[in-house]
C-alpha positions, -999 to +999 in steps of 0.1 A: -103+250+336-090+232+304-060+254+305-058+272+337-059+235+362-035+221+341-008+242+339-011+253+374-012+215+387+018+202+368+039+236+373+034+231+412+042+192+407+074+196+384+080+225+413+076+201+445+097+178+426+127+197+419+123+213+458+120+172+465+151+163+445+174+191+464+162+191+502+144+155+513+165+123+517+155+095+532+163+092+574+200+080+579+194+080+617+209+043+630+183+041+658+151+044+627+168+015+604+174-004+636+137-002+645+132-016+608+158-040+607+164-055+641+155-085+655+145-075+691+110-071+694+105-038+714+123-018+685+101-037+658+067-027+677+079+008+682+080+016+643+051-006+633+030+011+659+041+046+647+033+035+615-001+021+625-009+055+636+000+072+607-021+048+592-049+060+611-044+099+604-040+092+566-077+073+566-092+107+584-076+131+562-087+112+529-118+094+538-133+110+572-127+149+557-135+135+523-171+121+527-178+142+555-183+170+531-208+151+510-240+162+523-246+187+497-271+167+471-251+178+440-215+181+452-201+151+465-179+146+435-165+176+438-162+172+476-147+139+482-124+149+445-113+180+452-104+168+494-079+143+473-061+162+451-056+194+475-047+172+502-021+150+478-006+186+475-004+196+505+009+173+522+041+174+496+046+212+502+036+205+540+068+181+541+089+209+523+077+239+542+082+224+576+114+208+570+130+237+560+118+253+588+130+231+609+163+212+597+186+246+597+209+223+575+192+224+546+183+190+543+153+172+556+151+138+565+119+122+563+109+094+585+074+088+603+068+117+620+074+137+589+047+119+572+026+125+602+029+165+600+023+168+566-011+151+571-015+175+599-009+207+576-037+192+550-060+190+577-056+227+586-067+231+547-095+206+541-111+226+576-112+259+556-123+241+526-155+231+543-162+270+550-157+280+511-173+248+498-190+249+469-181+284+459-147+284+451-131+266+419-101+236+423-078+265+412-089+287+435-084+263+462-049+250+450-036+284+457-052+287+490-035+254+499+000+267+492-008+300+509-026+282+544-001+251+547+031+279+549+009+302+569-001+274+595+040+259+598+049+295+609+019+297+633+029+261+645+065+271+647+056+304+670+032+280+689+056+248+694+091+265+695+085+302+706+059+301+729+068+262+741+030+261+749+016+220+745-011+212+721-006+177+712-039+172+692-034+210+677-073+219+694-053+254+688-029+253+660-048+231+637-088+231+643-092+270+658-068+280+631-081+264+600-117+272+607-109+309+611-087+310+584-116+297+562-143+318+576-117+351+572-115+338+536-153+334+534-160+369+544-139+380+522-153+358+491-192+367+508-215+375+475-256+389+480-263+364+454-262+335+476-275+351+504-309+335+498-311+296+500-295+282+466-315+254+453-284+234+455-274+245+490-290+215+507-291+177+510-308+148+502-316+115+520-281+099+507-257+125+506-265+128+545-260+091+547-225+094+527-216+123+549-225+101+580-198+078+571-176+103+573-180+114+604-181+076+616-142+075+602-133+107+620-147+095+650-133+059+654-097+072+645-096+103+663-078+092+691-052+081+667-051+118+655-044+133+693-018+105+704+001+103+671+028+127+680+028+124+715+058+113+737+056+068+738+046+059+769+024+076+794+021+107+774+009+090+745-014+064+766-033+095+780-043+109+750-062+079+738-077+073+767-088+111+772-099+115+733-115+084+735-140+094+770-143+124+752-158+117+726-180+091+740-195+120+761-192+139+733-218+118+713-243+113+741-246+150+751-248+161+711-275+137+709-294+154+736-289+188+728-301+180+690-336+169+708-334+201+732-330+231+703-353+209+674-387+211+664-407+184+678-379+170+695-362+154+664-330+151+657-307+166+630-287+152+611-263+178+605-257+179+646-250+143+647-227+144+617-205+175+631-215+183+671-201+144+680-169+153+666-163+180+687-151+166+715-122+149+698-115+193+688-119+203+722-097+176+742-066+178+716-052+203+732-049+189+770-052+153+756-016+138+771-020+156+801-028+143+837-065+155+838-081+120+849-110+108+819-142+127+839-122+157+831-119+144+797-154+139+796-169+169+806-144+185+780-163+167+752-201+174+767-196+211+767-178+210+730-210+190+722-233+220+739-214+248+718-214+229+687-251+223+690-257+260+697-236+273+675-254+258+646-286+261+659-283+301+661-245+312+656-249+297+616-279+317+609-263+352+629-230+349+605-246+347+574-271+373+578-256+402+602-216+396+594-223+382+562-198+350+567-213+322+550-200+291+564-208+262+539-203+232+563-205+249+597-166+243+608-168+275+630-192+250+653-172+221+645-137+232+647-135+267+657-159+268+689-146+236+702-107+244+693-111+274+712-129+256+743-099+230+739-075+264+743-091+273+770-087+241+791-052+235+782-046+270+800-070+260+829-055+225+828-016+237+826-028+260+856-039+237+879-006+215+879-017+192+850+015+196+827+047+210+835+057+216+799+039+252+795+027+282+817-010+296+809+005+326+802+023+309+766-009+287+762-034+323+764-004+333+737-008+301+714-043+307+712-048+344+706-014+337+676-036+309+664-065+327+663-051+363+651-025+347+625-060+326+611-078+358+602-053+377+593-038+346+566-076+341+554-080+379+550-049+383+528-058+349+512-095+361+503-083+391+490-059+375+468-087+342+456-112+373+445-089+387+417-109+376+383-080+354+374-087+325+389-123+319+376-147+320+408-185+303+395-211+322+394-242+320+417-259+297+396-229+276+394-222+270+431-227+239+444-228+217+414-207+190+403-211+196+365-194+225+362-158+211+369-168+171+364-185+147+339-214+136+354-232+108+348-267+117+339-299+104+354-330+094+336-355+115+349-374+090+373-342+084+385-335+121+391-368+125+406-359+099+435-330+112+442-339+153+446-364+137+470-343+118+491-351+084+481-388+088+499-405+075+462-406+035+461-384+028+428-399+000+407-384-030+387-381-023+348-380-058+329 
């Protein structure tokens, strides 16, 4: 770490900068400094509201991702630390990769929209982060973030430009692919000697409770995240409206389903911090289309039912029979719903709901998300397992001391903590 994280981090840096210095100028467009600098109102309230959005994105991609991931009882450092700096990258070599992509002149002009994007592409990241969390090293994942984010814009590219097939809140391109990248990766990266329950591999009382807040940020913005690109207007008014139905459904039928599957009735935690989520996945893809908000609705109760399921017995099946160990469960959160978003796009687009695609390009955006995801993890895996980059060991995973200064606890202290704040602390005078 002393050597390797260093010189890796500032050689990609001093390498984004250079890339910076000869492709990205700032927009010279006449219509974007006139929504800056006029005086009439309508072009003022156009930028600020794009911007607002943005605004919006950026707060799910570094505090909703972030803290979402802090369940584990001895990795929230690393988790909400390590979503930072790999999404401060990636959204730099997101901006690049796209924009050359894109701007056939060579030069790429960044304005909102950019900025947008290249939040988008470190989403498509952090998602496969949550599959290898806890078992891969920052190194490990700065390379994986270089490798996904250019592997994603050409998916994107095939998806958006090729194929012409809509998926405004990227149910396909961003939540299906990410999570099967990362669980291609993580069957690839699979060890025996974490096959069994790792003392670390579990939370506590607060790092659920951090976690929660989390999902509380990805929840309140997420219609932010399905409107933000779409077309101003009615376009962009649907998708809020149809993200927002969605995921109130979403919440109410996750709730139930967590009673339905549990011992005793009770709820779990981990459903209620990932299932009512899923229907802000599953609606991305149809979210600016005409499909009335009881459509929307039912979109988000059956992403809820899958998500449920899926980590009630789909979790346990992948670890132990196709030995795919999914740290944080984004196949249920991301890859079941993104896929059930896929699939009502096509079934949407097929019964008159958008004119913009056929389900015969939509079928394809899927299947190219899905097949370009496994295939980019695969290679990816493949390349993270070579001994260079410093993979933990087993009795290593999952703890924030190996890669961070930790404060340390005084034993009574520690003792409260490991179980989950159920001992009464006392006053010391």
């Amino acid at each position: 770490m002393r050597f390797k994280l260093p010189l890796l981090a500032i050689g990609l840096e001093v390498a984004m900068i250079v890339l910076f210095a000869l492709f990205v100028h700032y927009e010279t467009d006449h219509n974007v400094h006139q929504q800056i600098n006029t005086t009439t109102p309508g072009a003022v309230d156009k930028f600020l509201v794009s911007y607002a959005l943005f605004q919006d994105v950026h707060v799910m991609i570094f505090v909703g991702f972030g803290f979402l991931m802090t369940f584990l009882k001895k990795y929230g450092f690393s988790s909400v630390g390590i979503n930072l700096f790999i999404a401060a990258l990636g959204l730099q070599w997101g901006t690049l990769i796209r924009g050359i992509l894109h701007h056939h002149n060579q030069e790429i002009h960044v304005e909102i929209e950019n900025m947008i994007n290249a939040d988008f592409s470190t989403a498509t990241v952090l998602i496969s982060f949550g599959a290898v969390l806890g078992k891969i090293s920052p190194i490990q994942m700065l390379i994986m973030t270089i490798i996904e984010i250019t592997v994603f814009i050409g998916n994107e590219y095939l998806v958006g430009e090729i194929f012409k097939a809509s998926d405004i809140g990227a149910s396909m391109t961003i939540h299906a692919f990410g999570a099967y990248f990362g669980l291609a990766a993580a069957g690839i990266l699979y060890r025996p000697g974490l096959r069994k329950e790792h003392d670390n591999e579990e939370s506590v009382y607060h790092s659920d409770l951090f976690a929660m807040i989390g999902t509380l940020f990805l929840w309140i913005f997420w219609p932010s995240f399905n409107s933000a690109i779409a077309d101003a207007g009615e376009k962009q008014y649907r998708a809020i409206i149809n993200t927002y139905f969605s995921l109130a459904a979403c919440v109410v039928t996750a709730y139930a389903f967590s009673s339905l599957v549990e011992h005793r009735g009770k709820l779990d935690m981990v459903h209620i911090q990932n299932a009512t989520l899923a229907g802000g996945v599953a609606v991305g893809t149809c979210a600016d289309m005409e499909i009335y908000p009881y459509i929307s609705m039912i979109i988000g109760s059956i992403a809820a039912m899958v998500s449920v399921l899926g980590f009630k017995f789909l979790t346990p099946f992948f670890a132990t029979k196709l030995r795919i160990h999914d740290t944080c469960g984004v196949h249920n959160l991301h890859g079941l719903p993104g896929v059930v978003g896929g699939l009502a796009g096509i079934g949407a687009v097929a019964l008159g709901a958008s004119n913009k695609s056929t389900p015969a390009m939509q079928a394809a955006a899927l299947g190219s998300s899905i097949g370009t995801a496994v295939g980019g993890g695969l290679i990816t895996g493949l390349i993270l397992k070579l001994p260079i980059w410093g993979q933990p060991p087993d009795q290593n995973c999952y703890d924030d001391s190996v890669y961070w200064e930790v404060p340390r606890l005084r034993e009574h202290d520690n003792h409260f903590y490991e179980h989950g704040g159920q001992n009464q602390l006392k006053l010391e005078v």
